[in-house]
C-alpha positions as CSV (number, residue, x, y, z in Angstrom):
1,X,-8.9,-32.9,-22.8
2,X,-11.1,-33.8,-20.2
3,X,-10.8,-32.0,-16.4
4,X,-7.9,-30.1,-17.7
5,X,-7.2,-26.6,-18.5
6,X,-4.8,-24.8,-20.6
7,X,-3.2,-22.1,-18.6
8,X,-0.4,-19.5,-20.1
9,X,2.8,-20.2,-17.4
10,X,4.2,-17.0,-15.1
11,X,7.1,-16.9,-14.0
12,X,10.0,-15.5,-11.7
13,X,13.9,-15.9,-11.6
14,X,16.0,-14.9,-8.8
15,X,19.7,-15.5,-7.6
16,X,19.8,-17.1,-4.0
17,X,23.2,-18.0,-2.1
18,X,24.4,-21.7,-1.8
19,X,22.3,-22.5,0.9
20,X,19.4,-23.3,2.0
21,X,17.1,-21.1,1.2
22,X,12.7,-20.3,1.3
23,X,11.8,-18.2,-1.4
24,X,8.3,-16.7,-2.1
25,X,7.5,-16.5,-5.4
26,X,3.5,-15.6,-5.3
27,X,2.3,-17.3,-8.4
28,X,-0.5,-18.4,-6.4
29,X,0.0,-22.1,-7.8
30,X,1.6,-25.4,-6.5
31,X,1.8,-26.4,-9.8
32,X,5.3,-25.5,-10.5
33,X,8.6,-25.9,-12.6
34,X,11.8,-25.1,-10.9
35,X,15.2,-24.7,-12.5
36,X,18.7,-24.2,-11.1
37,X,21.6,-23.2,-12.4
38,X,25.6,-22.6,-11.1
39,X,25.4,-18.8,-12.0
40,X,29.5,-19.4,-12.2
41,X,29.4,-22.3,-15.2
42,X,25.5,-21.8,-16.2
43,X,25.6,-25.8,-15.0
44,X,21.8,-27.0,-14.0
45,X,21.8,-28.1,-10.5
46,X,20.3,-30.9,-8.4
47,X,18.8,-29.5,-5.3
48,X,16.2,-30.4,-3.3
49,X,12.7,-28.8,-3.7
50,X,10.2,-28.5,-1.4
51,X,6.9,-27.0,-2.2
52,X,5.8,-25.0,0.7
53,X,2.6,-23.3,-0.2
54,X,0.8,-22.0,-3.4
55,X,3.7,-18.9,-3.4
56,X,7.0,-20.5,-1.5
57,X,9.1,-23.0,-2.0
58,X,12.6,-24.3,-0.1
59,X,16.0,-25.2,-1.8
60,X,17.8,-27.5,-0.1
61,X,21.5,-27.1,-1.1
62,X,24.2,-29.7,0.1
63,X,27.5,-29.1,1.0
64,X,29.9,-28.2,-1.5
65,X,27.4,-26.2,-3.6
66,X,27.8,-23.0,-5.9
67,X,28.9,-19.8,-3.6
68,X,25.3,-18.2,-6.2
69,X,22.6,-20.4,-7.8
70,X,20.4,-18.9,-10.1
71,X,16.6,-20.0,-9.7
72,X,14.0,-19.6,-11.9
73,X,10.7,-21.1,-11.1
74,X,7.0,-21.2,-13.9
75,X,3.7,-21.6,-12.5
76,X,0.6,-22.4,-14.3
């Protein structure tokens, strides 16, 4: 593999209300997963996701969505 490296992932979880919502998540990294999931059904979610900065991002929920989404979010 050339110009790559092979990193072990970190990670964090965290339930956020149904809104929008910046959460810092300090894995130093904007190379990121993020998952979300209706904590009522365990459903994965469509959201929007911005990457702030190396340690925040912002969920972007739309109307209608789960009164608690669970996040969970692996850096490498």
């Amino acid at each position: 593999m050339e110009n790559s490296e092979i990193k072990s992932p970190r990670g964090m979880a965290t339930t956020i209300p149904g809104e929008t919502t910046t959460i810092t998540h300090n894995l130093d990294t904007t190379d990121i997963i993020v998952a979300l999931y209706n904590v009522a059904t365990g459903n994965e979610l469509n959201s929007g996701i911005t990457v702030v900065d190396e340690n925040t991002v912002t969920i972007s929920t739309a109307s209608g969505a789960p009164e608690k989404i669970r996040v969970v979010i692996m850096g490498f």
